[in-house]
C-alpha positions in Angstrom: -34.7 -25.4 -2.0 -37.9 -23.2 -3.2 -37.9 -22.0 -6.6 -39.9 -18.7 -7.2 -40.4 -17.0 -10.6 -40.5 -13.7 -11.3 -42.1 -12.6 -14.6 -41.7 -8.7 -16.0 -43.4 -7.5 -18.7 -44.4 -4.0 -19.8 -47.0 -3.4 -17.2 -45.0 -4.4 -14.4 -43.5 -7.6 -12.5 -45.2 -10.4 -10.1 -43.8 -13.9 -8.5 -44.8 -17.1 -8.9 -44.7 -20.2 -7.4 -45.6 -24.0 -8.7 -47.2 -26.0 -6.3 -47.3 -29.6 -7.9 -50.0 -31.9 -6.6 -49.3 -35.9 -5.7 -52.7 -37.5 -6.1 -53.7 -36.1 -9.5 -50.0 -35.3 -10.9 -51.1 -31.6 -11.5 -48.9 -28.6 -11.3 -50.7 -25.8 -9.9 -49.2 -21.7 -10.3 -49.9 -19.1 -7.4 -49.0 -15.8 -7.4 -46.7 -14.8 -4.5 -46.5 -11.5 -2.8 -42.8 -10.0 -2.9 -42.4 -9.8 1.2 -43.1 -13.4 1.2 -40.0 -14.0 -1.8 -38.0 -11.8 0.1 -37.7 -13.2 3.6 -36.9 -17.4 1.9 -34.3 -15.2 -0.2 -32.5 -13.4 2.5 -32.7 -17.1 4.6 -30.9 -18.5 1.8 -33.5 -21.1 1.0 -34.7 -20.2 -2.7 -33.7 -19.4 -6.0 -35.6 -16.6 -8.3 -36.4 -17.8 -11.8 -36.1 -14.3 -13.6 -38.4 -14.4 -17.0 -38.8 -11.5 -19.4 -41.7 -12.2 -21.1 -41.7 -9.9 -24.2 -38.1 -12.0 -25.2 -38.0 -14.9 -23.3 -34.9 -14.3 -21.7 -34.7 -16.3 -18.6 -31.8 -15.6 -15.6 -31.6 -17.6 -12.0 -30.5 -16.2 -9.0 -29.4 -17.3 -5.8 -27.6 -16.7 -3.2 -24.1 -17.1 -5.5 -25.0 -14.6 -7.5 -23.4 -11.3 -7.5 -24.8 -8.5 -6.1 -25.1 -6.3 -8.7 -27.0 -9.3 -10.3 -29.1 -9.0 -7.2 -29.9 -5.6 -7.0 -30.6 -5.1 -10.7 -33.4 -8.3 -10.9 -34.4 -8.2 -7.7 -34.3 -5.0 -5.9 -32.3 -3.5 -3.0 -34.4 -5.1 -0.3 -33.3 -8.5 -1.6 -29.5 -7.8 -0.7 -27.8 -9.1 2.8 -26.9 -6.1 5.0 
């Protein structure tokens, strides 16, 4: 399962994604656009690593979660019709 992160802080919010390299044991971070977060999310096949970066305050969600908790992190377009 993919793991995304999504960081919010007072300018806005932006995903993230650790890609972690074999050969020199290095973790490497891209930034991911939200389309892309979207469509593994409504596949079922990652998890969103909320982080609010003024407190610290980290919430995941997947697929589990309600959708209230969905809607409020995420957005709309991240709910199942």
């Amino acid at each position: 399962m993919n793991r995304y992160t999504k960081f919010i802080n007072i300018m806005g919010s932006y995903y993230t994604k650790d890609f972690e390299k074999e050969k020199k044991n290095i973790t490497k971070v891209r930034e991911i656009k939200e389309e892309t977060v979207r469509k593994f999310f409504l596949q079922g096949d990652c998890e969103v690593l909320v982080v609010f970066e003024e407190t610290g305050k980290e919430i995941l969600i997947d697929d589990f979660s309600s959708e209230d908790d969905i809607k409020k992190y995420l957005g709309k377009s991240f709910v199942k019709k």
